[in-house]
Backbone bond lengths (Angstrom), bond angles and torsions (degrees), N, CA, C in turn:
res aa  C-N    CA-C-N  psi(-1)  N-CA   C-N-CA  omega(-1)  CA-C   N-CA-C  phi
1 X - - - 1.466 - - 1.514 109.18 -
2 X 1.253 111.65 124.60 1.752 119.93 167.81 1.205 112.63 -44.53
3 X 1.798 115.68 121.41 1.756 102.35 168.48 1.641 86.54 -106.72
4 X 1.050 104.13 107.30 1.569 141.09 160.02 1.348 141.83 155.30
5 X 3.244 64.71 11.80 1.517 134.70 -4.48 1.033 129.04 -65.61
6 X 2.652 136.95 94.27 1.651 133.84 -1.71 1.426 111.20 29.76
7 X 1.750 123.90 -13.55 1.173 104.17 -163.61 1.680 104.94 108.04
8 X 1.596 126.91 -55.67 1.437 125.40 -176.17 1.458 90.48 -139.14
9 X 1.286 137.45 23.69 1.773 123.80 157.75 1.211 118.00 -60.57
10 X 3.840 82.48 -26.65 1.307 134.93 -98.14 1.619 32.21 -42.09
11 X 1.934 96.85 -174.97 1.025 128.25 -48.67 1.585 74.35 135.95
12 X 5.552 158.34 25.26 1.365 111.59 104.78 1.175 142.02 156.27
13 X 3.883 149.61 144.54 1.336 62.39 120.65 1.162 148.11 84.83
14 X 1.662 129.01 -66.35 1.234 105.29 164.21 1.659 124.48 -130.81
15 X 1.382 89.98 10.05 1.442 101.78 -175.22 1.918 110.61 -60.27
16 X 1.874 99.78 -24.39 1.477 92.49 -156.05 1.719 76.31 -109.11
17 X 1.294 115.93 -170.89 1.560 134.05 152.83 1.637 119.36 -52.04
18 X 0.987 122.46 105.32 1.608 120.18 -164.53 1.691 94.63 -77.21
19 X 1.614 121.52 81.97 1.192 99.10 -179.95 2.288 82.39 -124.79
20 X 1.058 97.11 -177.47 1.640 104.62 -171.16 1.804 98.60 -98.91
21 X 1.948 75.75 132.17 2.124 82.55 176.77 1.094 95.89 -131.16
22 X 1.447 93.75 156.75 1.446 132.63 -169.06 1.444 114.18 -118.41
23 X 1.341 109.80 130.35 1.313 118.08 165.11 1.524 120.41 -72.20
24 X 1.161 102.84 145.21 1.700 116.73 172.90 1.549 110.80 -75.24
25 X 1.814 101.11 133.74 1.832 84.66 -171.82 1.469 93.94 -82.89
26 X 1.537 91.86 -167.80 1.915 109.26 170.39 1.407 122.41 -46.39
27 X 1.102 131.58 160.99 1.284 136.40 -164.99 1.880 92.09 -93.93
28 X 1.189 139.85 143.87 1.522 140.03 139.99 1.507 107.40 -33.93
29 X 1.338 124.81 113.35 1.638 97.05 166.67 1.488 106.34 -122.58
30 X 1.595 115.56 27.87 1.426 107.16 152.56 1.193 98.53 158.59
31 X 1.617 121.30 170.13 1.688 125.33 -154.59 1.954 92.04 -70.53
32 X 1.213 123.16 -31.04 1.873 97.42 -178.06 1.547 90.27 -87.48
33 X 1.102 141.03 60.35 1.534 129.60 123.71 1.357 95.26 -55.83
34 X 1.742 91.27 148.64 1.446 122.54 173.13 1.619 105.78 -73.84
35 X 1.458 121.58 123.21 1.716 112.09 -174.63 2.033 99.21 -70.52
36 X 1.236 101.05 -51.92 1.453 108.27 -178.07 1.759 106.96 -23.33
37 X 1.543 100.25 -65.26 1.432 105.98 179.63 1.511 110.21 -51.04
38 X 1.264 111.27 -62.08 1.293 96.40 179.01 1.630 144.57 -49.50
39 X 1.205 96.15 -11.01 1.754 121.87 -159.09 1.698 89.02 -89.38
40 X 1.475 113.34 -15.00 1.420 106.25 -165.51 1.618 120.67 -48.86
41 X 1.423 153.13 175.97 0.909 116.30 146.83 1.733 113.78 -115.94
42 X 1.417 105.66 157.04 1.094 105.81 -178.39 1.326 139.66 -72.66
43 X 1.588 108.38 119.01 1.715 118.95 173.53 1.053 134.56 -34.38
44 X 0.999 132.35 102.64 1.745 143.98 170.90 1.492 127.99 -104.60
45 X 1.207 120.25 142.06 0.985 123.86 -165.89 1.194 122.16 -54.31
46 X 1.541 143.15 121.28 1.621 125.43 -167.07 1.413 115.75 -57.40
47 X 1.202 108.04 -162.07 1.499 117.27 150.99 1.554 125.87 -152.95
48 X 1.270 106.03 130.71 1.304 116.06 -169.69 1.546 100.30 -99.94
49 X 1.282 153.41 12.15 1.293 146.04 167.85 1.327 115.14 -172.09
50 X 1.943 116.18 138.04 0.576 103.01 -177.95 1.691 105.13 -129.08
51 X 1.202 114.07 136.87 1.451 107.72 -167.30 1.180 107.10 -143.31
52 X 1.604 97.03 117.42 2.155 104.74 172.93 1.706 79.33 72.34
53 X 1.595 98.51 -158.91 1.067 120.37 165.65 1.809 137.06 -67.94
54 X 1.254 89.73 15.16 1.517 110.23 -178.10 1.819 118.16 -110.10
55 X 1.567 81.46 175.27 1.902 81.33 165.08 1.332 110.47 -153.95
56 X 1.626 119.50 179.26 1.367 132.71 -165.56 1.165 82.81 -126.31
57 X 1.544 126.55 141.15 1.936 107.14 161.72 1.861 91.54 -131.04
58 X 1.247 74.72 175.89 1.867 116.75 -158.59 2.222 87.81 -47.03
59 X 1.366 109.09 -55.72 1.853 104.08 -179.73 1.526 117.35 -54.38
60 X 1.049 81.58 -20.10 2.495 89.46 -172.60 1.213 71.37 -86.93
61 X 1.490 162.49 -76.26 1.623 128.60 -126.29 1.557 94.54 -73.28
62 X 1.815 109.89 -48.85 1.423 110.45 -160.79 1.379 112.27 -66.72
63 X 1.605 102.01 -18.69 1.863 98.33 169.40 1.091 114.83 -74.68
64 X 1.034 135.85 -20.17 1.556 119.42 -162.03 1.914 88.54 -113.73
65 X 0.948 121.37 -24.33 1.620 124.51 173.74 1.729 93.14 -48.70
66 X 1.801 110.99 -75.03 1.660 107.41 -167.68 1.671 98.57 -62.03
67 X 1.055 149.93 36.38 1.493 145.22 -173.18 1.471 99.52 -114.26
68 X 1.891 102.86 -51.65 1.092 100.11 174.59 1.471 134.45 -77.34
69 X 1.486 111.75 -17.73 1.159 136.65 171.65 1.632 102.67 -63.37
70 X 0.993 140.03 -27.44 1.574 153.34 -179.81 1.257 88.05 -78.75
71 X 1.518 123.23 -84.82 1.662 123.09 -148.53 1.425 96.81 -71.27
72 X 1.558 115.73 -72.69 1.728 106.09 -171.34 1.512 127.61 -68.34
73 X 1.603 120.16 -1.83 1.316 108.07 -172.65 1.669 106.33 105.11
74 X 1.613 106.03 -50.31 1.482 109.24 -175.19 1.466 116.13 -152.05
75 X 1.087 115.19 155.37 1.893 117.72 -166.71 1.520 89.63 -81.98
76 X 1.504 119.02 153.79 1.090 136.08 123.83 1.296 125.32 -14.08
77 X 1.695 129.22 163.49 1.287 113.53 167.59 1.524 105.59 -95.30
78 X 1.548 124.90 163.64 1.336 142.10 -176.47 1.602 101.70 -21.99
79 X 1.275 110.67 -77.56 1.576 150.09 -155.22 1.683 80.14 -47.36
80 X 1.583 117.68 -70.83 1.573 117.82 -165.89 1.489 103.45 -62.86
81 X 1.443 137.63 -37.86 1.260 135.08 -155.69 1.865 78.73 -91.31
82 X 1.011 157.37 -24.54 1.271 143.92 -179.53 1.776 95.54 -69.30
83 X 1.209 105.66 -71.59 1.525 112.26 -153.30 1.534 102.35 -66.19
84 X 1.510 136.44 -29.53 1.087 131.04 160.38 1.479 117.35 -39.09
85 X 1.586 108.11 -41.19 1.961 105.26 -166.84 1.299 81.49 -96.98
86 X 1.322 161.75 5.15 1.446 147.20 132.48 1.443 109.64 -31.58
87 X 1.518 92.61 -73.65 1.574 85.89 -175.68 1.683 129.44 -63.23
88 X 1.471 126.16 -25.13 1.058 129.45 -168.63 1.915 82.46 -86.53
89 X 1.537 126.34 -17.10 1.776 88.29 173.34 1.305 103.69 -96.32
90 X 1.283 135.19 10.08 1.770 130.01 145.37 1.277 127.35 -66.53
91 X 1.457 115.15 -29.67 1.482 130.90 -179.28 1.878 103.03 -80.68
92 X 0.711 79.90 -50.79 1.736 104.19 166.11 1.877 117.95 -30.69
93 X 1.634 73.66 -90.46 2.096 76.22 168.09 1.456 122.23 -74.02
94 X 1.307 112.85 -6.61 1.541 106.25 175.89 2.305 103.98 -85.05
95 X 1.348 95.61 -28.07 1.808 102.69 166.91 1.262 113.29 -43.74
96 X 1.706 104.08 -74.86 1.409 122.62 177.75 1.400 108.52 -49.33
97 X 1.035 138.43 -45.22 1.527 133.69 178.22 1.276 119.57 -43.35
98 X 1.474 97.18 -55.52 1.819 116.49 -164.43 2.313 96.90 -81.34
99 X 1.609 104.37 -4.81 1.308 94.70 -163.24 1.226 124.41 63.77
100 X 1.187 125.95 42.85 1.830 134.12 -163.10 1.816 81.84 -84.09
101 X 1.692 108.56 123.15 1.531 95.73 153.60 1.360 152.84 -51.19
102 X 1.025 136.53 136.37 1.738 130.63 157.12 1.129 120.70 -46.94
103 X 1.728 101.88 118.06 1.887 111.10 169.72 1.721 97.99 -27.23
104 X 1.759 115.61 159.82 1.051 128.05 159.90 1.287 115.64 -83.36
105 X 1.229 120.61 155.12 1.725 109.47 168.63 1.144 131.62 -61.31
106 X 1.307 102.45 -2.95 1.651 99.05 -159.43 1.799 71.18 -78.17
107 X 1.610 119.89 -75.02 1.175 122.03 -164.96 1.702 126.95 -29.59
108 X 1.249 117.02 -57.99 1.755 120.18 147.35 1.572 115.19 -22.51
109 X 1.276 117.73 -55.35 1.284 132.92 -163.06 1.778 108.76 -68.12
110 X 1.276 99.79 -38.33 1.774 125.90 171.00 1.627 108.76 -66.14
111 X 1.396 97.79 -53.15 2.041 94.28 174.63 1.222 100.92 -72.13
112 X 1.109 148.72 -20.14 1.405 137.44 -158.28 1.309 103.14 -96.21
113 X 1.326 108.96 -46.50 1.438 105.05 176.40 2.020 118.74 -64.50
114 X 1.495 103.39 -27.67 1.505 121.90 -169.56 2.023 90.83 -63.37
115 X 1.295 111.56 -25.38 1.731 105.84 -146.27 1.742 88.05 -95.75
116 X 1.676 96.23 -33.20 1.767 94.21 168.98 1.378 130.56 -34.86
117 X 1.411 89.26 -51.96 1.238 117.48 -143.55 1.600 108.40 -79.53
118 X 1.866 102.07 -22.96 1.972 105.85 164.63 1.890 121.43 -79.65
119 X 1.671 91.48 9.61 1.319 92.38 172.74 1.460 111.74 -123.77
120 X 1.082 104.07 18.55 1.694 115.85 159.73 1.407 111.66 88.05
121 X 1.711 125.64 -48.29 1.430 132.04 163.11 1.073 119.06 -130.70
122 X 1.609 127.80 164.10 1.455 113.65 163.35 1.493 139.63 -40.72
123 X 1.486 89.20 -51.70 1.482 111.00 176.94 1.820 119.29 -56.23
124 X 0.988 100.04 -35.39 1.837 116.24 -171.44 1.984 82.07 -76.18
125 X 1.323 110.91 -52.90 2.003 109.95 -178.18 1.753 119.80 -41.99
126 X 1.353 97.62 -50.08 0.724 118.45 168.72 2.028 134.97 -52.76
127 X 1.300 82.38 -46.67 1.870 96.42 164.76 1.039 113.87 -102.51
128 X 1.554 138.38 31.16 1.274 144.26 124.96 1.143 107.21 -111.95
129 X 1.288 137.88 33.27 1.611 135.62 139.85 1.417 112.98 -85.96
130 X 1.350 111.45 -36.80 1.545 148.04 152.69 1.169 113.39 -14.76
131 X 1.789 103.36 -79.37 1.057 123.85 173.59 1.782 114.21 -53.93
132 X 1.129 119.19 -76.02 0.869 138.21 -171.48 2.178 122.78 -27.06
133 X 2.129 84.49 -44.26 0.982 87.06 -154.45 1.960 155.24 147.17
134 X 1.352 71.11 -37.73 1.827 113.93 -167.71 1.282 98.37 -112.21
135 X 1.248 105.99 162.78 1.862 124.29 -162.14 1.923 79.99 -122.76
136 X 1.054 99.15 157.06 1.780 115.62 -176.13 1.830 91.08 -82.86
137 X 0.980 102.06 -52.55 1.591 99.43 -178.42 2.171 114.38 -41.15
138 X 1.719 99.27 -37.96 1.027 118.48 -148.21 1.728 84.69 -84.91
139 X 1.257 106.17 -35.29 1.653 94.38 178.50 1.305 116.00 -82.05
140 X 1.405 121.59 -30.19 1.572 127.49 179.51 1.768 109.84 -62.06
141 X 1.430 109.87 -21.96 1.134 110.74 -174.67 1.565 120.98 -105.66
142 X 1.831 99.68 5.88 1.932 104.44 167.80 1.286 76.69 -145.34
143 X 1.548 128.43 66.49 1.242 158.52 96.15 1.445 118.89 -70.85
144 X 1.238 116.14 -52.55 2.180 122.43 -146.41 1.582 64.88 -97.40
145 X 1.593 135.91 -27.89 1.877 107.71 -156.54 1.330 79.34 -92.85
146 X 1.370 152.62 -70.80 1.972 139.24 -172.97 1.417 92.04 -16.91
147 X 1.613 119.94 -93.20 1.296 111.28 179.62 1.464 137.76 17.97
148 X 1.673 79.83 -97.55 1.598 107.95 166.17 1.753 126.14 -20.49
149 X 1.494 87.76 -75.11 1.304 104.71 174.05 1.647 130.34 -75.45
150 X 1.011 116.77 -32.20 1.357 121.75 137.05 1.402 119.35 -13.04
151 X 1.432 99.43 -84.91 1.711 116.14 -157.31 1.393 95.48 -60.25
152 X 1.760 123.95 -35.42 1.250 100.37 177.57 1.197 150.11 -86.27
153 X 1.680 95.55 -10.21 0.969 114.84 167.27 1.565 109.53 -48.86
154 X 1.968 122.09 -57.94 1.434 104.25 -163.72 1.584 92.62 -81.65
155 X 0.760 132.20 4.12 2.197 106.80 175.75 1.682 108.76 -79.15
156 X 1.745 105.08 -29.15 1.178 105.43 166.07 1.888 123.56 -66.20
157 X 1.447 99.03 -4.30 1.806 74.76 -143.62 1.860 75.02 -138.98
158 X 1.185 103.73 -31.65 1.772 94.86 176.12 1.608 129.99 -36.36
159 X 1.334 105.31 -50.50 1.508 116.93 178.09 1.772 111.36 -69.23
160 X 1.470 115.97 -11.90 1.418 110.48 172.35 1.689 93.64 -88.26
161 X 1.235 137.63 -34.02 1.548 123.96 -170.16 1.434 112.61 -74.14
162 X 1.538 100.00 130.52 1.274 115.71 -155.83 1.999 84.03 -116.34
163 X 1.595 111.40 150.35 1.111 112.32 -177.87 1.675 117.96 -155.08
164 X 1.441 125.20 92.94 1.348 112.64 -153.39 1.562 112.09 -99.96
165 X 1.117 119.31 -163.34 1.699 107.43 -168.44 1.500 108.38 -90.47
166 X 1.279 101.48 -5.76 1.858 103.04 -174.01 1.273 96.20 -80.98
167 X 1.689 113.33 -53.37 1.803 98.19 177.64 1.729 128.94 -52.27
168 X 1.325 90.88 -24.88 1.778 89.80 174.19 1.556 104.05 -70.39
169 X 1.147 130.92 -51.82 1.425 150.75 -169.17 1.634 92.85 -55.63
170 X 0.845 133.97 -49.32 1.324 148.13 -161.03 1.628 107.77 -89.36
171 X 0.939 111.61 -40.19 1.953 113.61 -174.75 1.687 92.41 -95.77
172 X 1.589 127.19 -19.11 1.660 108.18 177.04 1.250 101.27 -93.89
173 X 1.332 129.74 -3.06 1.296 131.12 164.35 1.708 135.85 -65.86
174 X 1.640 86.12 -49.72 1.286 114.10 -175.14 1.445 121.01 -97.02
175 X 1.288 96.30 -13.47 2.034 105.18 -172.53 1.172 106.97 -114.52
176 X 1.518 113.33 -65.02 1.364 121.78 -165.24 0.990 115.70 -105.39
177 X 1.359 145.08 13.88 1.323 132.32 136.69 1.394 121.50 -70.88
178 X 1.568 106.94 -44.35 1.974 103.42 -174.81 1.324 92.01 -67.42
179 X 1.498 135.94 -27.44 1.662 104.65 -167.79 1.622 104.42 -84.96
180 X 1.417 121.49 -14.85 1.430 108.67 -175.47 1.902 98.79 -81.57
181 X 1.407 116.95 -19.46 1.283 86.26 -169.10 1.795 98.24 -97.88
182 X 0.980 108.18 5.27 2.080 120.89 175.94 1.647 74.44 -59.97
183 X 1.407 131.13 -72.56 1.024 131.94 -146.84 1.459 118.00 -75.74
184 X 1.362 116.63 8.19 1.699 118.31 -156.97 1.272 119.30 33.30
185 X 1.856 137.30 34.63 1.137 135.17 143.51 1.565 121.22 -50.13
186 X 1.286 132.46 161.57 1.494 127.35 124.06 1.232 134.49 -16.53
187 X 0.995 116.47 105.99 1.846 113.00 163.19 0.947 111.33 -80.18
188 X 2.248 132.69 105.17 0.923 129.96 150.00 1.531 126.94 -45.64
189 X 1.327 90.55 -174.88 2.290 92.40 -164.99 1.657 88.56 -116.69
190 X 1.396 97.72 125.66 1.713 125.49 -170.26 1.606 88.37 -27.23
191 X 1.703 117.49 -52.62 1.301 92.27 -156.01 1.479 124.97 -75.18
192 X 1.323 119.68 -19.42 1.585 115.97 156.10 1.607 109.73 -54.06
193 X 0.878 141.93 -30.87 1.759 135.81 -167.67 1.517 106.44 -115.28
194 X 1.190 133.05 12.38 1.383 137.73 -173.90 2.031 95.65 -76.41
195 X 1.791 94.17 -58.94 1.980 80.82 -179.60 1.245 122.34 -41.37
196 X 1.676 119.75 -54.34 1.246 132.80 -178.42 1.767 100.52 -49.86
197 X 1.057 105.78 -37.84 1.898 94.93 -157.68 1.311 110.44 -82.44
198 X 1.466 111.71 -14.96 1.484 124.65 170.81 1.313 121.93 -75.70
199 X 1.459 119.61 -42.41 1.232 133.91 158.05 1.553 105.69 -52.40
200 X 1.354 154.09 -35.33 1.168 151.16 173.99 1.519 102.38 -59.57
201 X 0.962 98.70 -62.41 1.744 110.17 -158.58 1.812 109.49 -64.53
202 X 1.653 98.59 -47.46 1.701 105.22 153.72 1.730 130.09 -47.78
203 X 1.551 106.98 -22.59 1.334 114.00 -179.41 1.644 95.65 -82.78
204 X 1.512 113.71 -38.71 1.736 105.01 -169.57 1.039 105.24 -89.43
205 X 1.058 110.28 14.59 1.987 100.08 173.68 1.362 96.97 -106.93
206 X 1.630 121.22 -57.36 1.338 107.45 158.89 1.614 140.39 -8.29
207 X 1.461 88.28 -61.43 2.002 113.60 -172.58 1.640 91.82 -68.68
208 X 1.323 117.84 -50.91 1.504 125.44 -165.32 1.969 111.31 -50.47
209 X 1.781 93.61 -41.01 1.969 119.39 -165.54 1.597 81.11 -76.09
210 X 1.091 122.66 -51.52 1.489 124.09 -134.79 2.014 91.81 -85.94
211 X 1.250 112.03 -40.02 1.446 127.47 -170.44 1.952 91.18 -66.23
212 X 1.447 107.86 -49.19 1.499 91.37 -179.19 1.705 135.66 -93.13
213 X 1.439 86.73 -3.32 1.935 97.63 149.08 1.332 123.11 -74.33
214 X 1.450 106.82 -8.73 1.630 97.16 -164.61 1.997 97.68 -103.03
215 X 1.776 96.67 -18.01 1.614 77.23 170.70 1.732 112.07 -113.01
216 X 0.976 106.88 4.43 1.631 101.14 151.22 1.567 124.22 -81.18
217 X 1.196 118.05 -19.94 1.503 136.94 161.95 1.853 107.46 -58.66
218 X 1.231 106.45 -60.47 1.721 117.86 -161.83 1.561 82.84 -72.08
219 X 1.161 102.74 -44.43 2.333 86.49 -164.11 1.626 114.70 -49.51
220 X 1.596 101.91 -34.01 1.223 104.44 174.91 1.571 144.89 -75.08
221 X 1.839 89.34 -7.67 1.207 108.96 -179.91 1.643 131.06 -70.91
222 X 1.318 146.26 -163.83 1.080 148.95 171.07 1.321 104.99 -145.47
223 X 1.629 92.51 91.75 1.985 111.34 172.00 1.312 123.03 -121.89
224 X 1.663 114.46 144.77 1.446 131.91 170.64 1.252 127.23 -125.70
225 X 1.419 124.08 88.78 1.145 143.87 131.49 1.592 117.22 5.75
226 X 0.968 141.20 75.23 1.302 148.20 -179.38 1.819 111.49 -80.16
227 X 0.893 104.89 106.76 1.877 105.23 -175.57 1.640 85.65 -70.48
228 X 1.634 103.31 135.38 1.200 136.96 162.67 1.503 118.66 -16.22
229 X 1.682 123.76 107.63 1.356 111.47 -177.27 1.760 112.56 91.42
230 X 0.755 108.21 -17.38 1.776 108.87 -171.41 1.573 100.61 -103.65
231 X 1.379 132.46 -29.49 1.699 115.47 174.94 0.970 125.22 -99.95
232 X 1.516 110.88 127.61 1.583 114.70 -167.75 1.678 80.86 -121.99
């Protein structure tokens, strides 16, 4: 799972009930309506997954597809942007279960402004939402669900990451010294950068716990893969 899922790749969709909506047709607006038109039937949202008693539909892939098309430049392929919102609706009902709270706004309000802010102004954010695809609402809201799911992921999984002084010793050795001197920086002294490096290594053990609950979780599941266009 993307954490952002990195944490903000996290890695949705799932904030609401993944059930399929339908638009309301045209109104009659008088006896020479066309019957043909009327006879149409009405469009609904597909579905691209079906899981347990649930579903994924065809707007959650294409939403979070133009999301990525916003942040990275370019979507994922189908297959990854499917199995990614797999996992965030496992991460999902296991939240709701445990009652894990909702980010505050202020916090949403902080990423939203953070995602602005790599496109230099609002206005420029805005016409690559444009571009992209996506409604600002639509990103602010698989914004607060990364979050979400995120945070619970580490409250769940933090207290299993174990982190000893050799791995710090070992990753400022091996990581962050050759890249500070690649860079002709300073090499600080382990013990100023030891918190930070622990916190790294706690995040990949995290990602590592959390990556193998999520496929002992899915094996057990009951999923359908719907090829593109075919689930209504």
């Amino acid at each position: 799972m993307r954490r952002a899922l990195c944490i903000i790749t996290l890695l949705e969709c799932l904030s609401q009930p993944l059930t399929a909506r339908a638009f309301a047709p045209a109104q009659d607006t008088g006896a020479n309506t066309d019957l043909a038109s009327r006879s149409k039937p009405i469009p609904i949202d597909g579905i691209a997954v079906r899981i347990e008693s649930d579903i994924i539909t065809e707007s959650e892939v294409q939403e979070l597809a133009a999301y990525q098309q916003l942040v990275d430049g370019k979507p994922q392929a189908r297959s990854e942007i499917i199995s990614e919102l797999i996992d965030q609706w496992i991460v999902q009902g296991e939240a709701s279960a445990a009652q894990y709270p909702q980010p505050l706004k202020t916090d949403v309000d902080g990423a939203v402004t953070q995602l602005q802010k790599q496109f230099g102004s609002a206005t420029e954010f805005q016409r690559r939402c444009a571009a992209a695809g996506i409604s600002e609402s639509s990103v602010r809201s698989i914004l607060r669900r990364q979050i979400y799911l995120s945070r619970f992921l580490d409250f769940r999984f933090r207290p299993a990451a174990q982190v000893d002084s050799s791995q710090v010793q070992k990753y400022y050795e091996d990581n962050l010294v050759p890249k500070l001197k690649a860079k002709g920086e300073k090499i600080p002294a382990l013990a100023s950068v030891e918190p930070e490096i622990r916190e790294v290594l706690v995040q990949q053990d995290i990602d590592t716990l959390s990556q193998q609950w999520l496929d002992d979780t899915r094996s057990g599941l009951t999923i359908d893969i719907l090829p593109q266009g075919t689930g209504q």
